[in-house]
C-alpha positions in Angstrom: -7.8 -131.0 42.1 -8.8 -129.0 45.1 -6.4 -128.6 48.6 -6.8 -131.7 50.3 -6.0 -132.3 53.8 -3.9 -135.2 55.2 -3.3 -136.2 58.5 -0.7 -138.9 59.7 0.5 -141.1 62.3 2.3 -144.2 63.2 1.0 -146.1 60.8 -2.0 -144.6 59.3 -2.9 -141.6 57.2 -6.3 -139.7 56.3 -6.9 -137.8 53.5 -10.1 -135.4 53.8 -11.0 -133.1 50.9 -13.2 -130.2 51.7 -14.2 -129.2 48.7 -15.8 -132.6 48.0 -18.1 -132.3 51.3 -15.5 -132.7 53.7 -14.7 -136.3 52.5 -12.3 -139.0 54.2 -11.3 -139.7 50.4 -8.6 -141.6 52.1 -7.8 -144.0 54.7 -4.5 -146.1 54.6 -2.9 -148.5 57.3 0.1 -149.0 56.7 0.3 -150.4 52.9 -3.3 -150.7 52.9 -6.3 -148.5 51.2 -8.9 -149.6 53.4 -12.4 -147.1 51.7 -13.6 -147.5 48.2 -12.1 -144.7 46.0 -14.5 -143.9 43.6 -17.9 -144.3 43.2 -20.9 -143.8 40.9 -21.9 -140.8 42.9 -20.9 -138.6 45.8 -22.8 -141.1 48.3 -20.1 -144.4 46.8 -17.2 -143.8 48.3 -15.0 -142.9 50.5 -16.6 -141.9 54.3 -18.8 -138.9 54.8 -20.9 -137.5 57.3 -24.5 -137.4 56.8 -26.3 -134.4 58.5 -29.0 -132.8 59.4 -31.0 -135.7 57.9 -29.3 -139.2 57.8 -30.6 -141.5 55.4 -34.0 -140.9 53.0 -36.4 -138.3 54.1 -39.9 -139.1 53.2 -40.8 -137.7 49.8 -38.1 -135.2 50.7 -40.1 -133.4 52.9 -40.4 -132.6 57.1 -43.3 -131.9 58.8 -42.4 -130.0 62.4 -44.7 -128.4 64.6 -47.4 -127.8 62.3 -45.6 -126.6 59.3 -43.8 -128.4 56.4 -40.6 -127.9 54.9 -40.0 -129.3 51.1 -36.2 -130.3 50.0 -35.1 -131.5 46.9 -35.5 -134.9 46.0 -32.5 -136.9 44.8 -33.5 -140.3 45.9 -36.6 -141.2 43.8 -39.2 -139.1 45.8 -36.8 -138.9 48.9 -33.7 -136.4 49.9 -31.0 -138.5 50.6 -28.2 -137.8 53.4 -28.9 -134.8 54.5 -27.4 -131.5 53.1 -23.6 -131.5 53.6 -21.9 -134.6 51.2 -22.3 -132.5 48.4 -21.3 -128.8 49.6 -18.0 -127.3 50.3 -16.6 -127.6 53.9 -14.2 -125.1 55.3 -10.8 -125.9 57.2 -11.1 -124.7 60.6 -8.5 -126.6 62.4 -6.0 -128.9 62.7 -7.9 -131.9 62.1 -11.4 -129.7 61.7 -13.5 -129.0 59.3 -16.9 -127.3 59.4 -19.7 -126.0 57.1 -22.8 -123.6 57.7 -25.8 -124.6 57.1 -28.8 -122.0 55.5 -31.4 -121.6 53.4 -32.7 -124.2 52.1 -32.3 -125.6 55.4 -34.8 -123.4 57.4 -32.5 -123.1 61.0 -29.2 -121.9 60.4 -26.8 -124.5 62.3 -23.3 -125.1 61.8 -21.7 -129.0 61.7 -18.2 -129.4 62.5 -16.0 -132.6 62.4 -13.1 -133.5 64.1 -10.5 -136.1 63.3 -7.3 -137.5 65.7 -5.2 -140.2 64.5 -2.7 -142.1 66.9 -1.0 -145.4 66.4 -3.6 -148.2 66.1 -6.3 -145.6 66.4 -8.5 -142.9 64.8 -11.3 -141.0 66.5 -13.6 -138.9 64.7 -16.4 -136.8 66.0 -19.3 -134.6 65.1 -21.0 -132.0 66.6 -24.1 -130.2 65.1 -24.5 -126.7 67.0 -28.0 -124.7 66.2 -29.3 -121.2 66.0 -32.4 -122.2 67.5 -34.6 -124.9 68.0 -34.6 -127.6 65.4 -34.8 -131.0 64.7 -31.3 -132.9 63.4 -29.9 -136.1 62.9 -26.3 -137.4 61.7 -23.5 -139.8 61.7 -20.9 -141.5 58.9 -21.3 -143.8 56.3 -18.0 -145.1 55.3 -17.3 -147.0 52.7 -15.1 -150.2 53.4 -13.5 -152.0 50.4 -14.1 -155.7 49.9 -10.7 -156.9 48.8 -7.7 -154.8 49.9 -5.3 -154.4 47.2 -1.9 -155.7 46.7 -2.1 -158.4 49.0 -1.1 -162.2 47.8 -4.7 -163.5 48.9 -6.5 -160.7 47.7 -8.3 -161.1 51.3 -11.9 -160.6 50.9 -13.5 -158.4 53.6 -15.7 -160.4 56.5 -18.4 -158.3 58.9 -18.6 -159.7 62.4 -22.0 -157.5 63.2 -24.8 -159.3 65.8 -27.8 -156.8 66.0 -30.1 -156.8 68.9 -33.2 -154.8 67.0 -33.9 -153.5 63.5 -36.2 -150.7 62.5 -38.9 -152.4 60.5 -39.3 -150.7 57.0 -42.7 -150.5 55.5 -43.8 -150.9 51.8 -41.6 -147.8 51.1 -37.9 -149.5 52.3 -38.2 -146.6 55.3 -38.6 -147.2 59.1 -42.6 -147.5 60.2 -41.2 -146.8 63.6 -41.2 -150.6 64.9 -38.5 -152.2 66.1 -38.0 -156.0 65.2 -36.1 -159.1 65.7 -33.3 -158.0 62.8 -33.7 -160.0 59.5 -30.6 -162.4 58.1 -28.5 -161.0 55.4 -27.8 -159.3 52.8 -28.4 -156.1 54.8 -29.8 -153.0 54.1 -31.2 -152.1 57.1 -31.2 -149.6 60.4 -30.5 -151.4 63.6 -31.2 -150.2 67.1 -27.9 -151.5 69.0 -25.5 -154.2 68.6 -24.4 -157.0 71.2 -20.4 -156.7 70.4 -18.8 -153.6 68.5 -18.8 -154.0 64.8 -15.2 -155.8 63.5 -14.6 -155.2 59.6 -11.9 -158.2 59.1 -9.5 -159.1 56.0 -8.5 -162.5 56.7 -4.9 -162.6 57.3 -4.3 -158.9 57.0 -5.7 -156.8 58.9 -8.8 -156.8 61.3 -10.8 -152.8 61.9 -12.8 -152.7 64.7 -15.7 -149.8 65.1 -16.9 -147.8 68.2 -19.5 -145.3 68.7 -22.4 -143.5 71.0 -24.4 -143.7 68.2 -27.6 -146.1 69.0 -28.2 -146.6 65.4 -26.2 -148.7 63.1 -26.8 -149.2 59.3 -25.6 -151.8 58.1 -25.4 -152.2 53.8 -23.6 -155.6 52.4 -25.2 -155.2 48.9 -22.9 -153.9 46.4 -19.9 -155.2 45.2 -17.6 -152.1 45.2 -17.9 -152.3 49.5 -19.5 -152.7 52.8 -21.1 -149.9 54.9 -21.5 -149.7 58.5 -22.6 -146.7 59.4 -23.0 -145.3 63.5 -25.7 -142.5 62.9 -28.1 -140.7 66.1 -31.3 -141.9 64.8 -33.1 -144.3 61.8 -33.8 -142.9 58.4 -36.7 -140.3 58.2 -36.0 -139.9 62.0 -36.9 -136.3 61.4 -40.7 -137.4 60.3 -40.9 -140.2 63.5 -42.6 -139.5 66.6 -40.0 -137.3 69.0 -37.1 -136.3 66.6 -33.7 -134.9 68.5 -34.5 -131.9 68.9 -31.0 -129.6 69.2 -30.9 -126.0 70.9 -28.2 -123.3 70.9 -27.5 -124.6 74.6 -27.5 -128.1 73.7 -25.9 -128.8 70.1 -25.8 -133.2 69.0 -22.7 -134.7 69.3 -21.3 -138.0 68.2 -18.5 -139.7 68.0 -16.8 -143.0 66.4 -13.7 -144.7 66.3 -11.8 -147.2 64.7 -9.2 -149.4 66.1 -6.7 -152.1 64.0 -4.5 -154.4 64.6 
């Protein structure tokens, strides 16, 4: 197993392993695992940062300024999650790791995240800093488990989420570039702000609430191995949407989340 990375405090710890795209593998308060472990693929588990795509790009290609980039496609005909999940991250901190990001990627840019932990706290951060001009998106997409283990009631994760807009998907399950009134659950879906911050509560045990600058929130309640919520800068495909972020060597895209517990 590759050199992980842990990082403690009162009454938490992280583990991040860099070699597996700079993965929280890890999250524990107190006696409690609180991310899935494994998955069926490197997008399952755990909590990752998505970048310089978030979600699916259209039929894994971008179109910017007049010319058009093609990825690999590893979601049906999209590219999934951007370029960084499945790619080696270096340890450039305490608490940071980064990775560069080349060819295929056509603007050299590097992404660095940034983890503190405190008692009853963890903040994490991302920032994105480019070359040159070029277009970016990113954020996290942990993975919370549904039953925390070892406890008498086996409690059974509850999401207190209340949406003010979704991004409207057309036939192809990405954003048209409406935004909606949001739909009821089961979710899968990209939501434009929330009325309250997100709280990820197991009845009786413990109760995570989630913070972020982010706009954008997906939300995914459809599997049974865990719940996503996931603060990211902009929708799926927001690379391909009218006015992508567009990040410059004086200006990099920064983000930042935390979770709180109690």
């Amino acid at each position: 197993m590759s050199a992980t990375v842990q990082l403690t405090a009162q009454d938490c710890a992280a583990i991040f392993d860099p070699a597996d795209g700079g993965r929280l593998r890890s999250f524990r308060v107190g006696d409690h695992e609180l991310l899935v472990a494994r998955g069926k693929d490197a997008f399952h588990f755990g909590s990752f940062v998505v970048a310089p795509w978030v979600g699916r790009l259209r039929n894994a290609c971008l179109n910017y300024r007049g010319a058009q980039y093609q990825f690999t496609a590893n979601n049906g005909p999209h590219a999934l999650h951007g370029m960084v999940t499945e790619r080696p991250w270096q340890v450039t901190g305490d608490g940071e790791l980064s990775i560069e990001l080349g060819d295929p990627w056509p603007w050299p840019c590097r992404v660095v995240q940034r983890t503190e932990l405190s008692a009853g706290r963890a903040t994490f951060r991302i920032e994105l800093h480019a070359r040159v001009d070029m277009p970016a998106a990113m954020g996290w997409h942990p993975w919370f488990v549904r039953r925390l283990a070892g406890t008498l009631i086996s409690a059974e994760l509850q999401l207190d989420a209340v949406p003010k807009r979704m991004w409207a998907n057309d036939a192809t399950g990405l954003p048209s570039g409406e935004l909606t009134a949001p739909l009821p659950r089961p979710w899968d879906y990209c939501f434009r702000d929330l009325l309250a911050d997100p709280v990820v509560r197991w009845p009786g045990e413990l109760e995570l609430t989630l913070r972020s600058d982010c706009e954008d929130w997906v939300v995914y309640d459809m599997e049974e191995a865990g719940v996503c919520v996931e603060p990211w800068t902009a929708p799926p495909n927001s690379l391909n949407l009218p006015n992508p972020w567009i990040v410059t060597p004086d200006a990099p895209l920064v983000a930042s989340m935390t979770w709180a517990w109690r």
